[in-house]
N, C-alpha and C positions, 0 to 999 in steps of 0.2 A: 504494500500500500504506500501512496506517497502524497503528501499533502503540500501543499504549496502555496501560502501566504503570501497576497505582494498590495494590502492592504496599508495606508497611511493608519499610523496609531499602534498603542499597544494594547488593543482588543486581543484576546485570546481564543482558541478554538476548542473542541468537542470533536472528536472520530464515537462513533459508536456503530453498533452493529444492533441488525434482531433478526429473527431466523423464524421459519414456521415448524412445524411438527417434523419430525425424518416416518415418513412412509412411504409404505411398499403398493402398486395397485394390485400386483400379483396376490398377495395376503390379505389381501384388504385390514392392514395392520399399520400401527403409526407407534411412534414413540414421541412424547412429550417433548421441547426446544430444550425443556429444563435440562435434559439429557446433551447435549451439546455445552461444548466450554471453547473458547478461545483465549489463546496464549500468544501475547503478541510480544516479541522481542523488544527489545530496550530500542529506540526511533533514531538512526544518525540525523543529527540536524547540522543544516549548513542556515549559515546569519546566526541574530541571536534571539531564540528561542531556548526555554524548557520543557522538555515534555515527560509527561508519567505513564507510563504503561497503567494496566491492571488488568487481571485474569480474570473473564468473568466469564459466568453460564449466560449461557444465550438468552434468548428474550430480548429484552430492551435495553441497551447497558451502555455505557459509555467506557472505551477500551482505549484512549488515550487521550490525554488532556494537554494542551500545551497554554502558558502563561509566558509571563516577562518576552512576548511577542514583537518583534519588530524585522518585519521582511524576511521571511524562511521558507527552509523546506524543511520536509521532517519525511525519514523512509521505515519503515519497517516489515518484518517479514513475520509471519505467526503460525502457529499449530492450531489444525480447526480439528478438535478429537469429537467423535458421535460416542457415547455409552449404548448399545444397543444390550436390554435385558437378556440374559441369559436362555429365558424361552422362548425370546423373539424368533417368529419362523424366519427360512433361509431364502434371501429372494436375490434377483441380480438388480432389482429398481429401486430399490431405497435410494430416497430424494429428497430434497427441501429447500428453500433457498433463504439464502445469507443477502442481505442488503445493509450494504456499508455507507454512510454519510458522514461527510464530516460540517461541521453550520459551526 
């Protein structure tokens, strides 16, 4: 992901992420978002910017904050892990989708 600020001021940003359910049509089966976690790496930022990661289960979450804002970019790369239950049946179409913004 890569965000790019080239705003006058030192306004701050918000990345977040929300995800819908992971299911399958084959099974007609779904696993809750709750089940999803994203793990975003520490952000190289070029200008001067702070930014904070945080680990969060999906839903609706904000996954990286930056402050002290003044003309940046900010990169990072993350781990998207799905928890699928243990009885969950075995399908080849588990799906869902991940929508990223950053405001």
């Amino acid at each position: 992901m890569t965000a790019t600020d080239t705003r006058a001021g030192l306004a701050g940003w918000l990345s977040s992420i929300s995800t819908t359910d992971v299911a399958s049509v084959a099974t007609s089966t779904s696993t809750p978002s709750a089940h999803v976690s994203y793990v975003p790496e520490a952000a190289l930022t070029v200008g001067a910017v702070t930014v904070t990661a945080a680990t969060v289960a999906a839903g609706a979450s904000t996954v990286q904050a930056a402050t002290a804002v003044h003309g940046n970019t900010a990169v990072w790369h993350a781990a998207l892990n799905v928890h699928l239950p243990a009885d969950a049946l075995r399908a080849n179409d588990y799906g869902a989708v991940l929508a990223h913004a950053v405001i």
